[in-house]
N, C-alpha and C positions, 0 to 999 in steps of 0.2 A: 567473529570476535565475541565472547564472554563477557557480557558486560556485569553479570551479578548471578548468582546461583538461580540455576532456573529459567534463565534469559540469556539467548544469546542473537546477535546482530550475524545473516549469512551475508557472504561474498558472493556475490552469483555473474559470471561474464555474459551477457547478451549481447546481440548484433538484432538492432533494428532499423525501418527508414535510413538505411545503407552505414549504419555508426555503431562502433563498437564501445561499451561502457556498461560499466557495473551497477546492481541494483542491487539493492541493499534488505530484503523480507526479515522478518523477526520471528523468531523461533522461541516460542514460552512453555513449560513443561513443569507438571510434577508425578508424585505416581499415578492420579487418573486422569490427567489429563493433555493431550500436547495441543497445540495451538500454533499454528503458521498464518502470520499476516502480511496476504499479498504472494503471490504466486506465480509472479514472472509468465514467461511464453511459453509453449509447448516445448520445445527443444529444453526449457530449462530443469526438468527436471529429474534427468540423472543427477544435476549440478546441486538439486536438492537435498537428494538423495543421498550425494559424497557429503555433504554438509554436513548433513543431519547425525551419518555416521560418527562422523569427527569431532559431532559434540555429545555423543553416548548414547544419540534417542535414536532407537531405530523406526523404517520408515513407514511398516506398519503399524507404528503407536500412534501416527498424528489419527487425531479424529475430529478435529475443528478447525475450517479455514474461514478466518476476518477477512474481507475484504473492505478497504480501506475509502474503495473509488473503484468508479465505474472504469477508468481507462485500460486498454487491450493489455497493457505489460504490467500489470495488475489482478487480471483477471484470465489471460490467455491460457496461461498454463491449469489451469482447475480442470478442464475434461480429461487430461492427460493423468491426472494425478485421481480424478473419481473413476477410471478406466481400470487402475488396480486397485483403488480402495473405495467402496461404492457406499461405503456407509461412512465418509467421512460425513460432516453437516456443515452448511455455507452461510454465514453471516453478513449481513449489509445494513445500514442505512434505508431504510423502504423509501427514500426519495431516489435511490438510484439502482432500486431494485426493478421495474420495469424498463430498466434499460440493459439491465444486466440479465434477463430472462428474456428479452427479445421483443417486448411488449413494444418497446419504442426504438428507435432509430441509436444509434451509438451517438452520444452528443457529441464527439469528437469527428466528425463525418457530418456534421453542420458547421463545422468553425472554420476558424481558418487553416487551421489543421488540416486539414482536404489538398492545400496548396502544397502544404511535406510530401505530400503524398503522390500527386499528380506529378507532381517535378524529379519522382523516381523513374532509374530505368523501368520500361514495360512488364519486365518479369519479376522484379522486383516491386513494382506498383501492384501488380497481380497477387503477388502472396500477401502484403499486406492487406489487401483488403479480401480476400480469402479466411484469415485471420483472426477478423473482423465479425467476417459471417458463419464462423465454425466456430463460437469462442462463448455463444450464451449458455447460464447453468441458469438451473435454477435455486431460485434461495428459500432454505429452510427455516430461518427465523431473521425478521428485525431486528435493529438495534435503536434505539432511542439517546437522545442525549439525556446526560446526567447518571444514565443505565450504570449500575456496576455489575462484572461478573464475579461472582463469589468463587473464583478457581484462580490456584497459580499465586497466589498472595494478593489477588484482588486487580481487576482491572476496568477501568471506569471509562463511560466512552463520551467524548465531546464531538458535538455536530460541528461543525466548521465548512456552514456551505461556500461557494466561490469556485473553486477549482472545478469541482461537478457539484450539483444541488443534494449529495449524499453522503458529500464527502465528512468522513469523520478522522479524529482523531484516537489514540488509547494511549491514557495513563496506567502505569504496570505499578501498582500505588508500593508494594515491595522495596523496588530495587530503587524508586522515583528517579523513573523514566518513562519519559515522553515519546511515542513512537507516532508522526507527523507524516508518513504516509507522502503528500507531494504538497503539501501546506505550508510548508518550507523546503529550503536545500541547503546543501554547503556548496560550494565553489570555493576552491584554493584554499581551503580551510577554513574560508568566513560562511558565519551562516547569514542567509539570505532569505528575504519571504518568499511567496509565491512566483513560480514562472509567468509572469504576463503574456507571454504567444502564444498559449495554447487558449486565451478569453478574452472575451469582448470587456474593454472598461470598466462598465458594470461589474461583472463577474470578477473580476481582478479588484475590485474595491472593495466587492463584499468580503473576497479570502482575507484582505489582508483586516478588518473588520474585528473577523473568527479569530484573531490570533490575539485579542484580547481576553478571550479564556482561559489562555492559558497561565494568565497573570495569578489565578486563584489554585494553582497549582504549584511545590516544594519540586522545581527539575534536577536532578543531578546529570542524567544521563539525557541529550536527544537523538532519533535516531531519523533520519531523513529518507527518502525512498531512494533519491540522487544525490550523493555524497557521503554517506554512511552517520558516521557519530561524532556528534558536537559536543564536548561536556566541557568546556569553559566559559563556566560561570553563562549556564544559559537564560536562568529568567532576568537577568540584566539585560544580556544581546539582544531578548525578545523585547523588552522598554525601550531599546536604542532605537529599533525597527519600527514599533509603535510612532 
């Protein structure tokens, strides 16, 4: 979906932890620059690929992927996608950059997450955590909060730890839209904060915290990782939630 010149919102079908359902990466581009945030599983990227085509940018012009958060449907698909293009450059948050380079354990393999996991069939348990342990890159530059990047009509990145201790945000200051990564969701159309299952209390206090940032930002457009695009009247919905 097309949300404003320059930006568009992909449809991508995954099947993971035995469930099938759409994620939602965001695709920003001008003439030097194209930009994908968030990069689905291995298997997802032919699905990129047909995407990418269908909104004009072909798939050798991406050269900069955001990662959002450390989590595997997130970050799976990046060795499959640097396998053809090796000079693409990998962006993160440096609090969950040694989790995403292999330095540390997958934080989602200390949580309760582990329990999703373990309560799959055998062969299916096996791949995901295969998945797991085929799936570190390495990253080429930090991002900092308050950071802007001066490409694509500008885009500014908010920290919003809670969900992983990295996880960030990007406003697309252009189009003003909010692309929230797994900081929120939609469900049935409503938007929603953070997933509680996938953190301990703590961790779930502090995301929904982060979502006070966003109060100093003009949204027209949000785009969630799980449920795609909110645009009614979203810095209200985000005070409701507050």
């Amino acid at each position: 979906m097309e949300i404003a010149n320059g930006i568009k919102m992909l449809e991508i079908p995954m099947k993971l932890l035995g469930r099938e359902r759409d994620i939602y990466p965001t695709l920003i581009w001008n003439d030097n620059n194209v930009i994908l945030v968030d990069a689905g599983i291995p298997d997802s990227l032919p699905k990129i690929k047909k995407a990418m085509g269908k909104a004009g940018v072909p798939f050798k012009r991406l050269n900069t992927i955001i990662i959002t958060h450390q989590d595997i449907d997130h970050v799976g698909g990046i060795r499959s996608i640097l396998n053809e293009l090796p000079q693409v450059k990998i962006f993160a948050h440096g609090a969950d950059k040694p989790y995403i380079e292999g330095e540390k354990r997958w934080i989602r393999l200390n949580t309760n997450f582990m329990n999703r996991i373990n309560n799959l069939p055998e062969e299916e348990k096996n791949k995901v955590l295969n998945l797991f342990e085929n799936s570190n890159v390495q990253i080429n530059s930090t991002l900092t909060d308050g950071e802007e990047l001066e490409c694509c009509g500008g885009i500014m990145v908010i920290h919003t730890p809670g969900h992983t201790p990295g996880h960030i945000c990007l406003y697309h200051k252009q189009s003003k839209t909010l692309i929230v990564g797994d900081a929120m969701n939609v469900i049935d159309g409503q938007l929603t904060g953070p997933n509680k299952d996938s953190t301990n209390d703590k961790d779930a206090q502090m995301a929904y915290e982060s979502l006070k940032k966003f109060e100093d930002y003009d949204i027209k457009n949000l785009i969630t990782y799980h449920g795609g695009l909110f645009n009614d009247k979203p810095n209200q919905k985000i005070k409701e939630l507050l």
